[in-house]
TORPATI-85395 format. One record per residue (C-alpha): residue number from 0; x, y, z. Coordinates in nm, 3 decimals, padded with zeros to 5 digits. Each point is the difference from the previous one (the first is absolute). Example, Ala and Ser with C-alpha at 12.3 -4.5 7.8 and 13.67 -1.06 7.14 Angstrom:
<recs>
i, u, v, w
0, 01.230, -00.450, 00.780
1, 00.137, 00.344, -00.066
</recs>
This chain:
<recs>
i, u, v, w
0, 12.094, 11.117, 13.407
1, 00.325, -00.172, 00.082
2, 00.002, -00.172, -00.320
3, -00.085, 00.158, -00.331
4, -00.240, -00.200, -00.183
5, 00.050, -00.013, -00.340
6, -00.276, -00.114, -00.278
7, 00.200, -00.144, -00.289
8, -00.237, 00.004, -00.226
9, -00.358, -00.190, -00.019
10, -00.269, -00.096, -00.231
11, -00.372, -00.072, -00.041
12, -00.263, -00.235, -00.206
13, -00.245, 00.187, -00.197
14, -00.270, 00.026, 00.239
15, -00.343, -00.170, -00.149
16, -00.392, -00.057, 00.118
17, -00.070, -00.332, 00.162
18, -00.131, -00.214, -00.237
19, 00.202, 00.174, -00.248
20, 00.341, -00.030, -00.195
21, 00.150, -00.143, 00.272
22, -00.257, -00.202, 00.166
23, 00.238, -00.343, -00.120
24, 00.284, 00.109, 00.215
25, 00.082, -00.129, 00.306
26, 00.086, 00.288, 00.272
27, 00.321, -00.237, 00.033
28, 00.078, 00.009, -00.346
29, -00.087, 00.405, 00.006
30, 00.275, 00.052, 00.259
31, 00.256, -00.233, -00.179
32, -00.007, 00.175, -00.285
33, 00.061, 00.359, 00.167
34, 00.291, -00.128, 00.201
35, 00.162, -00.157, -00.265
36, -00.079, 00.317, -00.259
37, 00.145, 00.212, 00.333
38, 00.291, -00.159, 00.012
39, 00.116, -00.006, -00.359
40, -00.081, 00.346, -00.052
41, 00.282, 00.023, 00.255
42, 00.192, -00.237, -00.154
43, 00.041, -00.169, 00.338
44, 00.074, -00.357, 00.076
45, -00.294, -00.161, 00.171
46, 00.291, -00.173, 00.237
47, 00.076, 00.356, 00.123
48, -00.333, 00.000, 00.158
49, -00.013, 00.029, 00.412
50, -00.359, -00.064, 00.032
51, -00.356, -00.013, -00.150
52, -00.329, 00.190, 00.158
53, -00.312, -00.001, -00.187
54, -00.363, 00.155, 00.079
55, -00.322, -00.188, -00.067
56, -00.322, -00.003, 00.152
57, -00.232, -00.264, -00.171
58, 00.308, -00.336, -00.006
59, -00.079, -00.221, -00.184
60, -00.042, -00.356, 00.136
61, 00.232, -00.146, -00.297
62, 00.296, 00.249, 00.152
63, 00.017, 00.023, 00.325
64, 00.268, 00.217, 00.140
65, -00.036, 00.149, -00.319
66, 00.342, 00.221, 00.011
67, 00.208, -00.297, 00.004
68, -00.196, -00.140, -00.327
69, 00.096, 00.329, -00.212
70, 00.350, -00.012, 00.190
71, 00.039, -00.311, -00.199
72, -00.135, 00.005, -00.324
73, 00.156, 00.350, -00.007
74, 00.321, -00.240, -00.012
75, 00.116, 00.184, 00.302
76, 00.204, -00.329, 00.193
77, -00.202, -00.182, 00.254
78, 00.308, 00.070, 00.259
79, -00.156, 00.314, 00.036
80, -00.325, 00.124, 00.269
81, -00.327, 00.077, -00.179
82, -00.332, 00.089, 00.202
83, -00.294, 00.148, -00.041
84, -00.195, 00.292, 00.190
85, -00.384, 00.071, 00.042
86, -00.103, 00.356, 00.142
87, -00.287, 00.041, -00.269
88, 00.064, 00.263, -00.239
89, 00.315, 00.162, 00.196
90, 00.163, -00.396, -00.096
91, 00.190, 00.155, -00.336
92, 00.131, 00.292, 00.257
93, 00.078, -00.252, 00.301
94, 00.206, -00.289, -00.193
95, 00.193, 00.398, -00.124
96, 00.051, 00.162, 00.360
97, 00.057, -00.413, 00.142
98, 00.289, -00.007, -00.288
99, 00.130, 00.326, 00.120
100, -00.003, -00.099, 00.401
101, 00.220, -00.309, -00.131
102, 00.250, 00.234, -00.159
103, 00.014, 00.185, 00.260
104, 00.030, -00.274, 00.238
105, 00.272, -00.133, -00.186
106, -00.155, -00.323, -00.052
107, 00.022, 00.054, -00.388
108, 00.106, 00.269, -00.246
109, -00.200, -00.086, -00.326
110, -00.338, -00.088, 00.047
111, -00.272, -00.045, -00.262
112, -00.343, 00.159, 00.134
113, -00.350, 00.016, -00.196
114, -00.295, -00.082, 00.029
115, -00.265, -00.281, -00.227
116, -00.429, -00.074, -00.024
117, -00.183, -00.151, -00.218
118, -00.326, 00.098, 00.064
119, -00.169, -00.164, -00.260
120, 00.139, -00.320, 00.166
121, -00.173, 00.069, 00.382
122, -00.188, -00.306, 00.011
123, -00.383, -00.127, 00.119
124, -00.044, -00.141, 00.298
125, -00.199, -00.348, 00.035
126, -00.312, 00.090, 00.271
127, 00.097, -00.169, 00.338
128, -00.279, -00.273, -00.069
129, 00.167, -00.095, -00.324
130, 00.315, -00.016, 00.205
131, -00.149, -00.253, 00.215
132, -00.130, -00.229, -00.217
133, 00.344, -00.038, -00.226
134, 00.127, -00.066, 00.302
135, -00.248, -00.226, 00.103
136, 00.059, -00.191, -00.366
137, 00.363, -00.016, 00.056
138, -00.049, -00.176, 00.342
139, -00.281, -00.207, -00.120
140, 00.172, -00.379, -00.064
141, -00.357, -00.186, -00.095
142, -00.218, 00.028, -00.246
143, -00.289, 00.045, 00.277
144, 00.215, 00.283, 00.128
145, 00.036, 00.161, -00.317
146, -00.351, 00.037, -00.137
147, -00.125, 00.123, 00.346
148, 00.262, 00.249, -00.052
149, -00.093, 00.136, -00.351
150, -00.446, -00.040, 00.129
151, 00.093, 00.315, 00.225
152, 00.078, 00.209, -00.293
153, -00.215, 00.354, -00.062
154, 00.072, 00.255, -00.304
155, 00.080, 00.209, 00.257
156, 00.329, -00.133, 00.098
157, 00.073, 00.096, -00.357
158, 00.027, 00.361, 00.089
159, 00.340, 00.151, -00.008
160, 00.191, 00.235, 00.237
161, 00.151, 00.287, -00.220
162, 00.328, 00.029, 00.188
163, 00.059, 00.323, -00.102
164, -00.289, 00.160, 00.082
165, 00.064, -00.129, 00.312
166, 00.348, 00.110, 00.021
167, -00.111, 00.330, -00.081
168, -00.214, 00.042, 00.345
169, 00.119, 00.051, 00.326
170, -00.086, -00.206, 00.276
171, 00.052, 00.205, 00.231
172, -00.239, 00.295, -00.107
173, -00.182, -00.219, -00.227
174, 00.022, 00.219, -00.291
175, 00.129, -00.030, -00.378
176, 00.265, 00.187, -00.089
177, -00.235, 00.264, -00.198
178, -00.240, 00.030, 00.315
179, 00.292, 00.116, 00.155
180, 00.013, 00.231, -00.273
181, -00.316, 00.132, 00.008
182, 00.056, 00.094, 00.343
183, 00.254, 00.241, -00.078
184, -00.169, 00.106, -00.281
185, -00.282, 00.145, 00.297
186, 00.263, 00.114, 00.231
187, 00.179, 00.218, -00.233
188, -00.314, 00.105, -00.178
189, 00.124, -00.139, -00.354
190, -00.278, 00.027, -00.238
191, -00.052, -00.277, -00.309
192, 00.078, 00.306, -00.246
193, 00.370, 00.018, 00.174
194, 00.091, -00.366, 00.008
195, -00.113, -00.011, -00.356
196, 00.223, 00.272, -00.149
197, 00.296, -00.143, 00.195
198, -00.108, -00.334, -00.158
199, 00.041, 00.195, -00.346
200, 00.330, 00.174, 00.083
201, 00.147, -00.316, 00.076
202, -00.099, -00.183, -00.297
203, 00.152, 00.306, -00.252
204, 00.293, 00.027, 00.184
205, 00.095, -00.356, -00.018
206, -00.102, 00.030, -00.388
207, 00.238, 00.257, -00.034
208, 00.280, -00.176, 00.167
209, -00.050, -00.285, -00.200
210, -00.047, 00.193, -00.320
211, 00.317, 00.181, 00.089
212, 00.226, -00.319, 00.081
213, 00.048, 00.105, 00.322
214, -00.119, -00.345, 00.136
215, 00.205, -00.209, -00.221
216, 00.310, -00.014, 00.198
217, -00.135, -00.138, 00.339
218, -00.223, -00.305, -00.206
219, 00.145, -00.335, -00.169
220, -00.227, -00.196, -00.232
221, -00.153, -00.298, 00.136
222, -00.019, -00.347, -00.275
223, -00.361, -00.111, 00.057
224, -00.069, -00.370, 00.051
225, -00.121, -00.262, -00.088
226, 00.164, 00.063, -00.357
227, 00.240, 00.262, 00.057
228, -00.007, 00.170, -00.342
229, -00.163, 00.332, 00.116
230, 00.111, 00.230, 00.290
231, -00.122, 00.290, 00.227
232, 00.188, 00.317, -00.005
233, -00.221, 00.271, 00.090
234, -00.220, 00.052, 00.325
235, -00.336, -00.034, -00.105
236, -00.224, 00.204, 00.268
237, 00.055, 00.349, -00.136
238, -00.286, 00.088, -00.236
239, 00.025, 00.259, -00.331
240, -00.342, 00.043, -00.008
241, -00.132, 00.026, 00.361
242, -00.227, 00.275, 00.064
243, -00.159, 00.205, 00.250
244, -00.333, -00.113, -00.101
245, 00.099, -00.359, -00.008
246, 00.066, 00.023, 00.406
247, -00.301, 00.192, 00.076
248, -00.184, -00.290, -00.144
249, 00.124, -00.260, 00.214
250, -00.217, -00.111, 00.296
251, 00.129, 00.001, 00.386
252, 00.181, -00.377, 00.054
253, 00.072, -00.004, 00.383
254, -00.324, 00.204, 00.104
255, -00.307, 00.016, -00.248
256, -00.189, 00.249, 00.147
257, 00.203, 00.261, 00.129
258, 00.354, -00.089, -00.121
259, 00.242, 00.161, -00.228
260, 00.241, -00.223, -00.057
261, -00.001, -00.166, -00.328
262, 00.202, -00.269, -00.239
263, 00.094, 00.343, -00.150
264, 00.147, 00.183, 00.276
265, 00.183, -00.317, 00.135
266, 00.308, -00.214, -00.033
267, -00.048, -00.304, -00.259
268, 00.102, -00.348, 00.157
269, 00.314, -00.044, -00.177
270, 00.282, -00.288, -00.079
271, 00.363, 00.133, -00.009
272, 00.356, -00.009, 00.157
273, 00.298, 00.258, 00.049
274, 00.341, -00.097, 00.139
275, 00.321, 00.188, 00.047
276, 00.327, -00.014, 00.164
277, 00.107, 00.125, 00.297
278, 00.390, 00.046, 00.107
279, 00.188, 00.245, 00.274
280, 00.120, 00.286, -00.157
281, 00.413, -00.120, 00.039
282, -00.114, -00.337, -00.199
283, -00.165, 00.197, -00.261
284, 00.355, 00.201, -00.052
285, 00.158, -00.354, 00.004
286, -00.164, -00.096, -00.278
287, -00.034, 00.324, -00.201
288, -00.362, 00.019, -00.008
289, -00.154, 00.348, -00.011
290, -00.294, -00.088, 00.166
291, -00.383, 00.131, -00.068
292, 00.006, 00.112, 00.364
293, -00.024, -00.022, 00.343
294, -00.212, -00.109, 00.270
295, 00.050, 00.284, 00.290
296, -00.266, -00.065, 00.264
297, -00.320, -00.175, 00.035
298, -00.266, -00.064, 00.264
299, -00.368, -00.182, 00.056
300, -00.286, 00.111, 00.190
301, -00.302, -00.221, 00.149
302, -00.367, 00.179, 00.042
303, -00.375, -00.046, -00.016
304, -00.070, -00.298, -00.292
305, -00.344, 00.166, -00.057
306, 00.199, 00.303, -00.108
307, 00.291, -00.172, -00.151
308, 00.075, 00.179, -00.285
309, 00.162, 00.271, 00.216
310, 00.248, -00.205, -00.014
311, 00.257, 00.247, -00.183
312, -00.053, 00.319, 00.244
313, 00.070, -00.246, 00.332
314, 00.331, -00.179, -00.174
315, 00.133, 00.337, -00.150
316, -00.068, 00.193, 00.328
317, 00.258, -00.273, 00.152
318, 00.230, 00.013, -00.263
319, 00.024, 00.413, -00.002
320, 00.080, -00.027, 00.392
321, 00.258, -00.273, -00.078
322, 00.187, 00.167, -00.286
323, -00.076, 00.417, 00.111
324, -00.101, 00.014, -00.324
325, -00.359, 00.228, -00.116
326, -00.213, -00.068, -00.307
327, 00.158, 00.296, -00.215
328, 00.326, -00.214, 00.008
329, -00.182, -00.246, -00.247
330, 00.033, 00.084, -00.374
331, -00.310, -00.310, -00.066
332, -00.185, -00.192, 00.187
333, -00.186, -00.313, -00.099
334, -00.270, -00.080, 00.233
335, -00.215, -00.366, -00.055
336, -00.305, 00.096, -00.181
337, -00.222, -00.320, 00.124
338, -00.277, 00.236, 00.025
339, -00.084, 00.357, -00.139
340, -00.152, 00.092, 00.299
341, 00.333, -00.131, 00.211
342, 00.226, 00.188, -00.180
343, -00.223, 00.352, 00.021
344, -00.051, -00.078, 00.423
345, 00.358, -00.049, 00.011
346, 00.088, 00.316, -00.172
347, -00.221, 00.198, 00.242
348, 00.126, -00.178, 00.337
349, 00.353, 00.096, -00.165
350, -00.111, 00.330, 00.010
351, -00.217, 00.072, 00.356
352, 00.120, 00.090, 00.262
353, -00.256, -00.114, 00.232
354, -00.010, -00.319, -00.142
355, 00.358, -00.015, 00.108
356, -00.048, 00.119, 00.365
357, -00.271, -00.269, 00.033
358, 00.126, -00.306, -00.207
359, 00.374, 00.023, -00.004
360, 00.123, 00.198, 00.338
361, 00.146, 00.244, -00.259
362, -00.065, 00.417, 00.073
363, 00.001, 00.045, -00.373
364, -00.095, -00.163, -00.289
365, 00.243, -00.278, -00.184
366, 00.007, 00.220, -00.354
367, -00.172, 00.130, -00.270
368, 00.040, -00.250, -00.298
369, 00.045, 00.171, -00.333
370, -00.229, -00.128, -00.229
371, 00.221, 00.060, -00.292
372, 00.297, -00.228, 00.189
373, -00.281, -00.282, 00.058
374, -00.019, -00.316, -00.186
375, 00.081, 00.137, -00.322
376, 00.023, -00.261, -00.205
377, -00.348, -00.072, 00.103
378, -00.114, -00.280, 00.278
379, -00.118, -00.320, 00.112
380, -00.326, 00.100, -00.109
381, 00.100, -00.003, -00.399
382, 00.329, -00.243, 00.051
383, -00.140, -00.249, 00.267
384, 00.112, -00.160, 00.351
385, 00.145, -00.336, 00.017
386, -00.025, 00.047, 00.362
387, 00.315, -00.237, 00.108
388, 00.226, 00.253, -00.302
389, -00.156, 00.327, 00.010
390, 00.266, 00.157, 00.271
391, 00.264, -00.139, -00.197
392, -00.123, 00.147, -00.292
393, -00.021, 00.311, 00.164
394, 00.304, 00.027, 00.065
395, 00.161, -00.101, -00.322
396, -00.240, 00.241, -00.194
397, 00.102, 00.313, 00.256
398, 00.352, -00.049, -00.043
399, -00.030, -00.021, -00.404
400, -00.211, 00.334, -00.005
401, 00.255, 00.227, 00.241
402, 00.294, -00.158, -00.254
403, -00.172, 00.096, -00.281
404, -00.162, 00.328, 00.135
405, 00.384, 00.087, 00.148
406, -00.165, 00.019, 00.332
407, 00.186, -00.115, 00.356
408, -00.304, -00.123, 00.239
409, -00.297, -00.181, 00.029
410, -00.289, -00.136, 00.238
411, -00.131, -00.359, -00.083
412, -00.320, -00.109, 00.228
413, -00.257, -00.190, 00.029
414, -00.299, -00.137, 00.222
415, -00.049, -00.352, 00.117
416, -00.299, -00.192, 00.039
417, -00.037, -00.076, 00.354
418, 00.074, 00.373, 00.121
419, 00.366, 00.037, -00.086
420, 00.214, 00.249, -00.191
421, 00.323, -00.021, -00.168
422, 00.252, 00.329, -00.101
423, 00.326, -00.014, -00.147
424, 00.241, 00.299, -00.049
425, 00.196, -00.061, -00.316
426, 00.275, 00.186, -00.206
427, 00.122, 00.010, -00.373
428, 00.370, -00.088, -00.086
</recs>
């Protein structure tokens, strides 16, 4: 890279269950209070900032261009460029890699990048017919007009459109994100007993971490509306008490009668924001900030939506080519866990060699992943997925874990609904 990129430093909400703690939070208000929290860890001068570049997948129709909104209640001036990118859950990574092009570019040298969603806040959708007749109503300018209007009313239009369900399916190849799942889940030949001890793992790993403090650093509280007297300081996925027997209990969700992916073995939808600040390495000396790390390579794949969650093995492929690097050069490596079953199939393709003769024009396989270097402060399937923040997240919780652990380099990726992957190469201070 021309350019070093260096991460300054970054930070996180607690991540909570939709409908949850932080259900009363605006994604905009999540992502203000990360950039501003960011930036004062720093103890930088909002005024300082180049540029603004936020992730989010579900905006909300109160914030459009949603970056700019937490640009400015952040207090960061209005002089300076705020927007907003969408690439489903790779956004949080994008807004971080878009941020580091910029740098590079020289169009700016401090950029704030993150990533926001409320989930609990993805709204319903009126039905079509409802549509109609409100705007029927609104046109209507006699009396006559109206009541012929409000005759053609039926229950029915009553019916709402759960957006995110439906932003959860692909158009494409008309299949919810844990369909695609269940796909790999055949392909690879992962059993329900597999997907359910990973499940487990996840869940007491995260426990530990949290139970150890090793967590605390990358989260600030969040005040709670409406009466702000109570906050949120602790993610609240990870359970104590889960248990093997627990998951086995849990019916298939995505296919009833021959599935294996559960509410257990999956991601929880999830409300949460991470930001952090990006700089070139020669500004970061300027200012005589040690930073958390550095950025050193990145790439995104594209593939088969049905089999999406392959995401990982596609991007990293690309990114090993770019960089000459090989899997062993990664002390930890935190891989999106939006599915048991993903994560296991990913592992595998990592591993085969013929699925990289036939899938990614490789004549050996991308890498054995060491299970003991992978997600070890547990996943997405105890902590959660704000889809629009989880690659930010990612990032900021790799980079913690190789400071603490004294450890140089790590592997960040992720898959992306639609048939994408995302991979990022990153190195401790």
């Amino acid at each position: 890279m021309k350019t070093r990129i260096a991460i300054l430093d970054g930070v996180r909400t607690p991540l909570c269950k939709a409908g949850g703690r932080l259900a009363h939070v605006a994604a905009d208000d999540l992502g203000a209070t990360v950039t501003a929290e960011a930036l004062a860890r720093l103890e930088l001068d909002p005024a300082a900032v180049d540029a603004v570049i936020f992730g989010n997948v579900g905006q909300p129709a109160h914030a459009a261009n949603i970056g700019r909104i937490i640009s400015l209640k952040a207090g960061i001036p209005e002089r300076v460029v705020a927007h907003t990118v969408h690439h489903n859950c790779a956004s949080g990574m994008r807004s971080v890699t878009d941020a580091a092009a910029a740098i590079q570019s020289g169009r700016a040298d401090l950029v704030v990048a993150g990533g926001t969603e409320s989930m609990s806040q993805i709204p319903l959708i009126v039905s079509a017919g409802m549509t109609r007749l409100f705007i029927e109503l609104m046109r209507a300018k006699r009396l006559r007009q109206r009541v012929r209007a409000v005759a053609r009313f039926r229950p029915a239009h009553l019916k709402p459109i759960v957006a995110l369900q439906l932003g959860l399916t692909d158009p494409i190849c008309e299949l919810n994100m844990g369909q695609t799942a269940e796909i790999l889940a055949r392909d690879f030949g992962v059993s329900r007993a597999e997907q359910d001890a990973f499940a487990l793992d996840s869940h007491r790993k995260a426990v530990a971490a949290q139970d150890a403090g090793h967590l605390d650093a990358e989260i600030t509280p969040v005040v709670l509306p409406p009466r702000y007297d109570a906050m949120q300081a602790a993610d609240d996925g990870p359970r104590p008490d889960q248990s093997l027997a627990a998951l086995e209990r849990l019916r298939p969700y995505f296919d009833r009668n021959a599935g294996t992916v559960t509410v257990g073995n999956a991601c929880p939808v999830t409300d949460g924001a991470a930001a952090l600040v990006l700089s070139s390495e020669a500004r970061a000396k300027a200012m005589g900030i040690e930073p958390l790390g550095y950025l050193s390579g990145w790439n995104y794949a594209a593939l088969d939506g049905a089999r999406m969650g392959l995401g990982p093995v596609f991007a990293t492929s690309r990114l090993l080519a770019d960089t000459g690097l090989g899997m062993d050069d990664f002390d930890l490596v935190e891989l999106n866990e939006a599915f048991a079953a993903q994560v296991i199939a990913n592992v595998r393709a990592f591993e085969s060699h013929d699925f990289a003769r036939a899938e990614l024009d490789r004549r050996h396989a991308v890498g054995a992943i060491d299970p003991d270097r992978l997600n070890v402060n547990g996943g997405a399937i105890a902590l959660g997925h704000p889809v629009g923040a989880t690659g930010t997240r990612l990032i900021l919780t790799i980079l913690r874990e190789l400071q603490r652990r004294n450890r140089h380099r790590g592997l960040a990726t992720l898959c992306v609904g639609g048939g994408q992957g995302a991979a990022l190469a990153l190195e401790a201070a």
